[in-house]
C-alpha positions as CSV (number, residue, x, y, z in Angstrom):
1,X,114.7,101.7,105.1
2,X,116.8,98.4,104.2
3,X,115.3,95.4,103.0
4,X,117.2,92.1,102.1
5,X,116.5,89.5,99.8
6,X,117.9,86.2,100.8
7,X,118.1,83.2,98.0
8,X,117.3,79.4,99.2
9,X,121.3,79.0,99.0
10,X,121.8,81.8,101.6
11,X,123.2,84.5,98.9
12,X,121.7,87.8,100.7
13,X,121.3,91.1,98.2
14,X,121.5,94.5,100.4
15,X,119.0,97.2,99.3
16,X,116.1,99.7,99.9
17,X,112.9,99.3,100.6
18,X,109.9,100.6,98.4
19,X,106.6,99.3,97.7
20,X,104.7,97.6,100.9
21,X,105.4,96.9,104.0
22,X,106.2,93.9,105.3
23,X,108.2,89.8,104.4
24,X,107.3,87.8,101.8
25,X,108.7,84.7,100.2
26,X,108.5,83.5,96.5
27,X,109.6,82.0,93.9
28,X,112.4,84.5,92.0
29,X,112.2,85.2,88.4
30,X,113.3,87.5,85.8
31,X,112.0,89.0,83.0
32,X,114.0,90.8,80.2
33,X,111.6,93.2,78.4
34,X,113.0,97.3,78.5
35,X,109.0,98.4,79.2
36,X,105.8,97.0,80.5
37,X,105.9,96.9,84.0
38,X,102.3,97.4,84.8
39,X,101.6,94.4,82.6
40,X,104.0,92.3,84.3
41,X,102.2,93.2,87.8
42,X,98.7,92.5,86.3
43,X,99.9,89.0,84.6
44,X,97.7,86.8,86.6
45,X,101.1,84.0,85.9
46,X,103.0,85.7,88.3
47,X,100.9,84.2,90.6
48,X,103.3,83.6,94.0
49,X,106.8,84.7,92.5
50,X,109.0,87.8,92.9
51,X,109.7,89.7,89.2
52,X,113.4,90.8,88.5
53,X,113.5,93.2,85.9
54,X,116.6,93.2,84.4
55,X,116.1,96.4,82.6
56,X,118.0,99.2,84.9
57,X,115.1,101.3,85.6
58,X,111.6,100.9,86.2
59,X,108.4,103.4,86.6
60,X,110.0,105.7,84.6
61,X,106.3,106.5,82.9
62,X,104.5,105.5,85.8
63,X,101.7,103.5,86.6
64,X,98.7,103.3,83.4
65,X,95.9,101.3,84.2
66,X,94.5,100.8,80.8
67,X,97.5,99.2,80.0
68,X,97.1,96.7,82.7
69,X,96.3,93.1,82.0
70,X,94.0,92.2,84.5
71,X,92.1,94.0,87.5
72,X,94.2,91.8,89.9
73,X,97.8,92.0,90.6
74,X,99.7,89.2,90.3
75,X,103.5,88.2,91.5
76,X,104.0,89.1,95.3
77,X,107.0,90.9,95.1
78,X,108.9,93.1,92.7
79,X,112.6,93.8,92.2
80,X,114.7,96.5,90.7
81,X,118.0,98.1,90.5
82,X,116.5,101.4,90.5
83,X,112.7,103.1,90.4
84,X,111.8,106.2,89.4
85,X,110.4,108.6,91.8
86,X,109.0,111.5,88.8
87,X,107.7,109.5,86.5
88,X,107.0,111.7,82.9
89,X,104.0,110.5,81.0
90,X,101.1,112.4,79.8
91,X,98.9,109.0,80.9
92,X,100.7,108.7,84.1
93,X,98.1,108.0,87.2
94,X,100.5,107.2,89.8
95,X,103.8,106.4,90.7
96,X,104.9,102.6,90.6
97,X,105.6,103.0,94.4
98,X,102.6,104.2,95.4
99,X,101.0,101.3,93.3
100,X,102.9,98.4,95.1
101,X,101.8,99.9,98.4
102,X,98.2,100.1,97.3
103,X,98.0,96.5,96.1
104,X,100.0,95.0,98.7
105,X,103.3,94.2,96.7
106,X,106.6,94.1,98.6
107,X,109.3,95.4,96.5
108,X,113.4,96.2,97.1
109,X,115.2,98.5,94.8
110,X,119.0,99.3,94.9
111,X,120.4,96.1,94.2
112,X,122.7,94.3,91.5
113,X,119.9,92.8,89.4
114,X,122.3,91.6,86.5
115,X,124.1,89.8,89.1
116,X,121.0,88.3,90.3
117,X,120.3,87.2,87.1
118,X,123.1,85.6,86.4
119,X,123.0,83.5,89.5
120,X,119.3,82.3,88.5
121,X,120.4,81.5,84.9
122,X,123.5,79.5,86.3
123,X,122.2,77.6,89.2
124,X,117.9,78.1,88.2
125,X,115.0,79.4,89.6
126,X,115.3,79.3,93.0
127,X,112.9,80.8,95.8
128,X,113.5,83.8,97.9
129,X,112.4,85.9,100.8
130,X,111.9,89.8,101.2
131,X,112.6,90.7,104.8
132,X,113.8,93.2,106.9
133,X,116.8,92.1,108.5
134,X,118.8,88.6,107.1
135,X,118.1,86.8,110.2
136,X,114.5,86.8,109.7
137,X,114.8,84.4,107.1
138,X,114.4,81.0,108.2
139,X,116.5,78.8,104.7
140,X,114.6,75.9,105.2
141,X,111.3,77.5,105.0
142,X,112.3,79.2,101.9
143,X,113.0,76.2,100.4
144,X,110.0,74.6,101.6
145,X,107.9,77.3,99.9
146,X,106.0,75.9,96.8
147,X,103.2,77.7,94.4
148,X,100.0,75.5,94.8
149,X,96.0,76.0,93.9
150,X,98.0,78.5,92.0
151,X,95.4,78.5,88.9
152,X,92.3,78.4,91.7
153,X,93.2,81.5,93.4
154,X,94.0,83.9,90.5
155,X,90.4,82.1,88.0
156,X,87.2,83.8,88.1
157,X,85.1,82.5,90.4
158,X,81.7,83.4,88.4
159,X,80.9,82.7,84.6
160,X,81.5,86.7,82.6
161,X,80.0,87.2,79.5
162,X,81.8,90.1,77.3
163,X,79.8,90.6,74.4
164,X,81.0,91.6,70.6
165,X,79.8,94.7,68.8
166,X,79.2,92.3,65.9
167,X,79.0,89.0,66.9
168,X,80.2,86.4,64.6
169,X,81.2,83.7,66.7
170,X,81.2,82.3,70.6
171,X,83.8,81.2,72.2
172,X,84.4,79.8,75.7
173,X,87.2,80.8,77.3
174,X,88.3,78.6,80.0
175,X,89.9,81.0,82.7
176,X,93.3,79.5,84.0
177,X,94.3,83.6,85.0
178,X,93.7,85.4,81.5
179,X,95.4,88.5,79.8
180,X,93.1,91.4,79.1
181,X,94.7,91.2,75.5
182,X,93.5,88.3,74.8
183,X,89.7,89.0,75.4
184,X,90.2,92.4,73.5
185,X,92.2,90.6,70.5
186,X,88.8,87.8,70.0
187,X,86.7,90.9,70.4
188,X,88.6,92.5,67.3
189,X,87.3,89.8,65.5
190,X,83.7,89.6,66.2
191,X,83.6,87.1,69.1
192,X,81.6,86.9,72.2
193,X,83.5,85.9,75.0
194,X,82.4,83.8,78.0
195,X,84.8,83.9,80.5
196,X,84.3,81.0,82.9
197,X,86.0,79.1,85.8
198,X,88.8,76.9,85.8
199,X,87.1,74.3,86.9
200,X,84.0,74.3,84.4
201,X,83.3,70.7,83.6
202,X,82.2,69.2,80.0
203,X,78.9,68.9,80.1
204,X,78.9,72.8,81.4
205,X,80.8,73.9,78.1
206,X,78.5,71.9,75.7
207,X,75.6,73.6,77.1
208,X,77.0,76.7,76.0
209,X,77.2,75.9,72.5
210,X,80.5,77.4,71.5
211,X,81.8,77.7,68.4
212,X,85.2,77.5,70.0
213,X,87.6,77.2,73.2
214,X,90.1,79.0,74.6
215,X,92.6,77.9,77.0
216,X,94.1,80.8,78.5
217,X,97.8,81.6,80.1
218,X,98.3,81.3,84.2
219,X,100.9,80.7,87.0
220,X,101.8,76.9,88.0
221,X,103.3,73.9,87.4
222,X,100.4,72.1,84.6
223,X,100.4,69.0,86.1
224,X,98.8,70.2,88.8
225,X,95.7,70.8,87.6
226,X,94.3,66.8,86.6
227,X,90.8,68.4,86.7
228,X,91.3,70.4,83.9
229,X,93.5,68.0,81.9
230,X,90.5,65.3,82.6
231,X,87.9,67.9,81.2
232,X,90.1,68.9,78.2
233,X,90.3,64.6,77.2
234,X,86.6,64.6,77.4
235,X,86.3,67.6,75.0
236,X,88.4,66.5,72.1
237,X,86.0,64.0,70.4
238,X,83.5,66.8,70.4
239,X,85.9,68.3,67.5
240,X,85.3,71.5,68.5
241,X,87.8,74.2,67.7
242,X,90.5,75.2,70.5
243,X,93.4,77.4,70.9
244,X,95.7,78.0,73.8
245,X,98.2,80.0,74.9
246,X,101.0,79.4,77.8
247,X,99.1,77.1,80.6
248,X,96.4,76.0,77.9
249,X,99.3,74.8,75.3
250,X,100.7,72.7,78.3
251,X,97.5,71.6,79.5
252,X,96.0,70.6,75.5
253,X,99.5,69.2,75.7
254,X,98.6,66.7,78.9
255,X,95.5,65.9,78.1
256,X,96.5,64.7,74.7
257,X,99.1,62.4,76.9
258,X,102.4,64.5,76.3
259,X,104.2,65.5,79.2
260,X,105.8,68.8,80.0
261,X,109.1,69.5,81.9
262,X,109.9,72.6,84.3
263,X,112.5,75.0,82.8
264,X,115.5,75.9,84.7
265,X,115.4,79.2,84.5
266,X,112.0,79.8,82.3
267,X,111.5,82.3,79.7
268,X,109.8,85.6,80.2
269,X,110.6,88.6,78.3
270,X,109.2,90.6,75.5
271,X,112.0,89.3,73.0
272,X,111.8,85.5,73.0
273,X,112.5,84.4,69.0
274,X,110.6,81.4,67.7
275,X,110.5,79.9,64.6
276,X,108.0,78.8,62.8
277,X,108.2,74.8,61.6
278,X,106.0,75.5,58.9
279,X,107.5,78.7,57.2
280,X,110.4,78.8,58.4
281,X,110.1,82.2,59.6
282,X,111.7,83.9,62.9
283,X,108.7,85.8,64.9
284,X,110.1,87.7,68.2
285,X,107.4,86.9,70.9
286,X,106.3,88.2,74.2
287,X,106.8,85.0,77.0
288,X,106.2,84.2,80.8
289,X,106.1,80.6,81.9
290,X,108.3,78.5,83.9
291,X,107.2,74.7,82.1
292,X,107.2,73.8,78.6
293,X,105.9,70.8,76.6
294,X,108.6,68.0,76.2
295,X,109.3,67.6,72.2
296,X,110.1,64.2,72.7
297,X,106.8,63.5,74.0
298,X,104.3,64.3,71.4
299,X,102.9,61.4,69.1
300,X,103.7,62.7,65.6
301,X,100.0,60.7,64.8
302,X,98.8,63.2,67.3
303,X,99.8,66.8,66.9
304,X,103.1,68.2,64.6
305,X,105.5,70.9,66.0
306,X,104.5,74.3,65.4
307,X,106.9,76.4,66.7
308,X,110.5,76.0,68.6
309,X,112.4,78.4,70.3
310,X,115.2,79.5,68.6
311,X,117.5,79.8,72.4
312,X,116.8,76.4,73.5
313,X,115.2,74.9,71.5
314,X,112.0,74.0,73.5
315,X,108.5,73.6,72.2
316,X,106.5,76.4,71.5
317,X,103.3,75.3,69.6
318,X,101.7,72.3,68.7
319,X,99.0,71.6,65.6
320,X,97.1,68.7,66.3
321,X,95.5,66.1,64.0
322,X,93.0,64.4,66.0
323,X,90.6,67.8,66.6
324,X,90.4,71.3,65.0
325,X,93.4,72.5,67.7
326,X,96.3,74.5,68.0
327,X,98.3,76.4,71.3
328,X,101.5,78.3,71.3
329,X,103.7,78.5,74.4
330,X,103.8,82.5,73.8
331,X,101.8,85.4,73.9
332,X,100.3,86.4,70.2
333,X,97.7,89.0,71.9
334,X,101.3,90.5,73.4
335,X,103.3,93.0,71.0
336,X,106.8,91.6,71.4
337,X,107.2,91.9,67.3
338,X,105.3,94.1,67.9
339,X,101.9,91.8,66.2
340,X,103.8,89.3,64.1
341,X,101.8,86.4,66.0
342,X,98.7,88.2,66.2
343,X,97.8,86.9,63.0
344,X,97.5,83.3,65.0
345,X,94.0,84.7,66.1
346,X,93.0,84.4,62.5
347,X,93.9,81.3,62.3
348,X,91.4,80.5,65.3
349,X,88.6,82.4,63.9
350,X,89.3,80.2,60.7
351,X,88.6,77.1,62.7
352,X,85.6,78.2,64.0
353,X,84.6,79.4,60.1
354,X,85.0,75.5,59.3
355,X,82.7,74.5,61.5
């Protein structure tokens, strides 16, 4: 069966359907990385966009749950030059097609994804529709279309406890759509984990008595969340220690009175290279946002540039002076070098160590 996908500047892309039934409109991203594509389903940041993969082929190993990143899918459409209908992997459960169907995930294959690319790199993000026939999309409502409550709908709604072998420390994690990885990478090093809602206020957190925070990755624009940002201000005379990652650097970022920017095209991949301000050293990280911290923004009496990205430029960690904190705009619990940055874990635990 055919299935369009029309841009918010009327460019239209023939192909097949696959996947679910059905329209859908989103905001249209790429991501560069050769593998991963049930991790890129399961990233709770995908949260109301459509994933290009720019890599040729996808499902060529199938679907593997354990390697998925949440229990939840995330992005509402996916998009592909071309799937594989035999995948060949002894862990294989299903095929990615099958998948998309059973969690509700329209999907188009057949078309010119480079060329997609290209446009979304030239002119930026831009939002899209799935549909059936061209003249069901209506332009104006696809321009219209914008992510909101984006961090409410993918957040637990109930506080989770995951409990160490060998507990050494406990750390909050505040849940803004978290990565699997990330819970297995604290529990590698001896931490409880208390998974709780986005929304969880100070008072809430103190009562807790963690030996440390964690701001996790999720979908959105940062700003939109003055809740959190307002809870995160109230937390930083309490010195205690905090990392983040993705949303959580942006939103450490805002509540310590940076600002952040959106992208215009974003960067998610698997083969991002930062540089570390400190060594001096070139990591190749794992990525998926759309917003990043504005350099020019941070007080150097505040927090000191911790990593930069190496295409653009951007900001991609900060170390901060007024409270035992750091975040990084990438994903150290990913394997994009394939652990260079896992070691920033350590550097958490280390914190906590302190006191």
């Amino acid at each position: 069966m055919k299935r369009f996908l029309i841009l918010e500047d009327g460019t239209v892309f023939s192909g097949e359907a696959f996947g679910a039934d059905g329209e859908v409109i989103a905001e249209i991203v790429f991501n560069t990385s050769m593998t991963g594509c049930i991790e890129m389903l399961t990233d709770q940041s995908y949260y109301g966009q459509g994933i290009v993969q720019t890599f040729p082929l996808a499902g060529n190993y199938g679907i593997i749950s354990e390697d998925a990143e949440g229990e939840r899918t995330g992005a509402s459409a996916f998009i592909v030059r071309e799937y594989c209908e035999t995948p060949s992997n002894f862990r294989c459960e299903e095929t990615i097609d099958h998948y998309l169907k059973r969690n509700n995930i329209v999907g188009i294959y057949g078309i010119d994804t480079r060329a997609l690319t290209q446009i979304l790199r030239s002119r930026g993000t831009m939002n899209g529709m799935l549909a059936d026939h061209p003249a069901n999309a209506d332009l104006d409502k696809i321009r219209k279309y914008k992510i909101e409550r984006a961090v409410e709908a993918v957040s637990t709604k109930t506080v989770r406890d995951f409990p160490a072998e060998n507990t050494q420390h406990k750390v909050v994690m505040l849940d803004f759509g978290v990565k699997s990885n990330i819970i297995r990478a604290l529990h590698a090093r001896n931490c409880d984990v208390t998974v709780v809602p986005w929304n969880t206020g100070k008072e809430e957190i103190l009562a807790m008595q963690p030996d440390g925070i964690f701001l996790t990755n999720g979908p959105g624009d940062p700003q939109d969340n003055p809740q959190v940002i307002e809870t995160l201000r109230s937390l930083i005379p309490e010195q205690i220690p905090t990392m983040g990652i993705c949303l959580g650097h942006q939103l450490l970022a805002l509540a310590n009175g940076f600002s952040t920017e959106k992208l215009k095209f974003g960067h998610r991949g698997a083969n991002h290279p930062v540089l570390s301000a400190k060594t001096g050293k070139t990591y190749i990280s794992s990525q998926n946002h759309g917003y990043a911290v504005v350099a020019t923004s941070v007080d150097p009496n505040v927090a000191e540039e911790l990593f930069v990205h190496l295409n653009d430029g951007t900001n991609e960690g900060l170390l901060y002076k007024n409270a035992p904190a750091f975040s990084v705009q990438f994903h150290p619990e990913a394997c994009g070098g394939p652990q260079d940055t896992n070691e920033l874990f350590d550097l958490f635990i280390g914190l906590m160590d302190r006191g």
